[in-house]
C-alpha positions as CSV (number, residue, x, y, z in Angstrom):
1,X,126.4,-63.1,20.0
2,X,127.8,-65.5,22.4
3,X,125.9,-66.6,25.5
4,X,128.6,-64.5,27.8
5,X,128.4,-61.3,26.3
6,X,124.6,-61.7,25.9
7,X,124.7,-62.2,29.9
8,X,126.6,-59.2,30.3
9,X,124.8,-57.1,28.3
10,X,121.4,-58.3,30.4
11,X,123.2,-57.7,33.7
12,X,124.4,-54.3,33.0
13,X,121.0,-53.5,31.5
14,X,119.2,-54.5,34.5
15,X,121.3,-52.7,36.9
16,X,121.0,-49.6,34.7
17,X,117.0,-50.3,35.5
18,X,118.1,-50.4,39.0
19,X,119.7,-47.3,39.0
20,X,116.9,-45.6,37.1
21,X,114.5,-46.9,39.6
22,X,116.3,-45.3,42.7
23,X,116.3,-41.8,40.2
24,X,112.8,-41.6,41.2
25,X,113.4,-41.4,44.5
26,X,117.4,-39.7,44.7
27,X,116.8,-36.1,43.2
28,X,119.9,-35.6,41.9
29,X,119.9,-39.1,40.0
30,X,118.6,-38.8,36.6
31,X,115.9,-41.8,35.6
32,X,115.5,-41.6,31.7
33,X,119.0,-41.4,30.7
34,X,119.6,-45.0,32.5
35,X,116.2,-46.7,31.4
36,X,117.4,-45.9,27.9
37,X,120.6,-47.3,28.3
38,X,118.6,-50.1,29.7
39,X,116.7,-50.4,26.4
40,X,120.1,-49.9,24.5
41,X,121.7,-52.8,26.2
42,X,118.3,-54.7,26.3
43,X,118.0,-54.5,22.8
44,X,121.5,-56.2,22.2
45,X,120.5,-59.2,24.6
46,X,116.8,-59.5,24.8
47,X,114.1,-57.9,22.6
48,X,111.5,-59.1,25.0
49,X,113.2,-57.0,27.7
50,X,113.4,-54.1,25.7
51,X,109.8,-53.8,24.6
52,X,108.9,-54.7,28.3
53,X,110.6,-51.3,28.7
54,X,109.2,-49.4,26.2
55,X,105.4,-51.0,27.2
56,X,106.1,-50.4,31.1
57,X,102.7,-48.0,32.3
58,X,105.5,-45.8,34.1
59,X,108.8,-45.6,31.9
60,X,107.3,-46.3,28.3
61,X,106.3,-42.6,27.4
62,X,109.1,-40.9,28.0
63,X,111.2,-43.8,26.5
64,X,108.8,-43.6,23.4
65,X,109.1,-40.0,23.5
66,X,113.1,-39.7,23.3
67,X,113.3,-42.5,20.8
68,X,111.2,-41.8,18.6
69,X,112.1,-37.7,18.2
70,X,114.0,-36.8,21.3
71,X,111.2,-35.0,23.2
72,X,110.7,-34.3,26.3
73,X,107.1,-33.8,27.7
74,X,106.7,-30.6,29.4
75,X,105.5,-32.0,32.7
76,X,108.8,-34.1,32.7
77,X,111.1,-30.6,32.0
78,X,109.5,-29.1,35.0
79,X,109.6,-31.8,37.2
80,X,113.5,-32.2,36.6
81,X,114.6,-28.7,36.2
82,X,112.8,-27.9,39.5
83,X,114.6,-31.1,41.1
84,X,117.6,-29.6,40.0
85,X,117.0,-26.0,41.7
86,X,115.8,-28.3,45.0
87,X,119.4,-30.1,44.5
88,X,122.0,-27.3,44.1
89,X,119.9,-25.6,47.1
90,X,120.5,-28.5,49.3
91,X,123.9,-28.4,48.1
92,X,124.3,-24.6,49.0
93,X,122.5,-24.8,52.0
94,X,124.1,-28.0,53.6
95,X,127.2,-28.2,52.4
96,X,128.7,-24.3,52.1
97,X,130.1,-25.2,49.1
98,X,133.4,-22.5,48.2
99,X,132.7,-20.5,45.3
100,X,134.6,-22.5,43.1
101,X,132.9,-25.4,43.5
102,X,129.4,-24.1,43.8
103,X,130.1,-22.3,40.4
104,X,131.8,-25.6,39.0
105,X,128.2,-27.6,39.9
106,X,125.9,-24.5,38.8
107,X,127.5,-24.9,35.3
108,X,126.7,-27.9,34.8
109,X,123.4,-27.7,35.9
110,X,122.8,-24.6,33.8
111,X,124.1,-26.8,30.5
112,X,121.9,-29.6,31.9
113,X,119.5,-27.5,31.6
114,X,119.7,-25.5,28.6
115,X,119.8,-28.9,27.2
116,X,116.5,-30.3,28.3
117,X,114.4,-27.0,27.7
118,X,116.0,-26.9,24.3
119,X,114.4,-30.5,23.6
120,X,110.7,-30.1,21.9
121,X,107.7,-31.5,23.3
122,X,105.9,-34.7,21.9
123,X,103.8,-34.7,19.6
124,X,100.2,-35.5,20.7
């Protein structure tokens, strides 16, 4: 791989870390989904990133988890599903949403959702 595309690839992956980082805080933002892209890129430019990633005392479980059978731990399905619920309620509450719209973001949060409770648990 040439030294420009190997740049690229580490710049995207770091600001997908970035963006990870402020899901923790943003409850709307999902976290995993961009530190795995994170690993994804990371892997293409720098194996020392990646396994950083995977070893981090914070991101590495759930990392591990997904990769290595698509699991979710259970903690982790509560915690987002409820962020979720606290999200479209803001929405709702704040924003008086029409009906259209409101249904339009429920939706997706509902197939969000049925998505991550559908995922199994690791395996201990």
């Amino acid at each position: 791989m040439n030294l420009s595309m190997r740049l690229l690839l580490l710049g995207l992956g770091w600001i997908m870390v970035g963006i990870g980082i402020a899901g923790i805080f943003l409850p709307l933002l999902p976290t995993t989904p961009f530190l795995l892209l994170a690993a994804w890129l990371f892997a293409r430019s720098s194996p020392r990133l990646e396994q950083w990633l995977f070893e981090h005392p914070l991101f590495g479980a759930p990392l591990r988890d997904w990769r290595e059978d698509g699991s979710i731990s259970r903690g982790a399905k509560i915690y987002a599903l409820s962020l979720m619920a606290l999200g479209f309620a803001f929405f709702w509450l704040r924003l008086h949403p029409s009906l259209l719209t409101a249904s339009i973001v429920a939706s997706i949060m509902l197939v969000v959702s049925a998505f991550i409770v559908s995922r199994p648990e690791p395996r201990k």
